[in-house]
N, C-alpha and C positions, 0 to 999 in steps of 0.2 A: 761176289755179285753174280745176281744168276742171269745170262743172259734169255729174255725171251722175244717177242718179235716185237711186244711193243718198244722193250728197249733196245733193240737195232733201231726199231724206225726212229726213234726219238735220237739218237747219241750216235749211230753209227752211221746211217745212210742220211745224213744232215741235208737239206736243201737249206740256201739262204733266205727262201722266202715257201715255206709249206703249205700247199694249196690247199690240204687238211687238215684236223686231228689226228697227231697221231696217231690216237685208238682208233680211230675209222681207217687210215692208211694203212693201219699192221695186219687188219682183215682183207681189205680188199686187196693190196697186195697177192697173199696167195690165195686166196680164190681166184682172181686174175690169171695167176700164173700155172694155175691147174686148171682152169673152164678151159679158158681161151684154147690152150694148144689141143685141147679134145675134141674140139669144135672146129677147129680147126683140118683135123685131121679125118675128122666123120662126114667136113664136106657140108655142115650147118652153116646159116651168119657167118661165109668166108670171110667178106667183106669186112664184117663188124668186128670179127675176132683178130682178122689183122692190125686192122688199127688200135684194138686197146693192145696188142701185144708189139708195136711199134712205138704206144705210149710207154709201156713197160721198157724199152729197152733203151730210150730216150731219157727214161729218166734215172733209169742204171749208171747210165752214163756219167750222167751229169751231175749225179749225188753221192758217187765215192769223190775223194779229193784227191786219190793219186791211183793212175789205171798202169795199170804195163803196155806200153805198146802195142803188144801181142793181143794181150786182152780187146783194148782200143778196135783192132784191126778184128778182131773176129766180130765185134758189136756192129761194126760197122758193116760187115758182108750180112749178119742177118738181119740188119734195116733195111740193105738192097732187098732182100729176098723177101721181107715182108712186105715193103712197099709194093711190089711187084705184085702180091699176090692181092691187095687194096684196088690195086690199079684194074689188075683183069680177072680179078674175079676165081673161083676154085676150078673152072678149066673142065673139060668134058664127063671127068669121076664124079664130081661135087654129088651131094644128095639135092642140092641148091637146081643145079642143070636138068635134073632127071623130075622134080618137081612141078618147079617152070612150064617146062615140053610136057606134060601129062593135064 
């Protein structure tokens, strides 16, 4: 069997109740998981990119069935970290900040 992304999303990253299609979730997914942290990083939609990448990590969590502690605890510091960056925003660097004031 060949693995592809829609049969992870389907079989491997199971949720008990799938807010999607899977063909729709096996796209969004990584495009999610490649926009976001760019946008992230360039200081675009801080805001916006945190929270879909707070969804993302939220739901990582919650849709494998057995995590390692370790794993657990590292999901965990970067929901702090994202939440954080939701909360206040991309901070003096942002292109968001320099925008704004212009």
């Amino acid at each position: 069997m060949q693995l592809t992304t829609q049969s992870l999303s389907k079989y491997y990253y199971r949720l008990s109740e799938p807010l999607l299609p899977f063909d729709v979730e096996a796209y969004l997914a990584p495009v999610g998981e490649i926009l976001l942290p760019v946008l992230l990083f360039a200081g675009l939609a801080t805001r916006f990119a945190a929270a879909g990448l707070f969804v993302i990590n939220v739901v990582a969590v919650t849709s494998l069935k057995e995590i390692a502690p370790a794993a657990f605890y590292l999901h965990c510091i970067w929901g702090i970290l994202i939440f954080q960056v939701f909360i206040w925003g991309g901070g003096l660097l942002s292109f968001n900040r320099w925008t704004r004031s212009a």
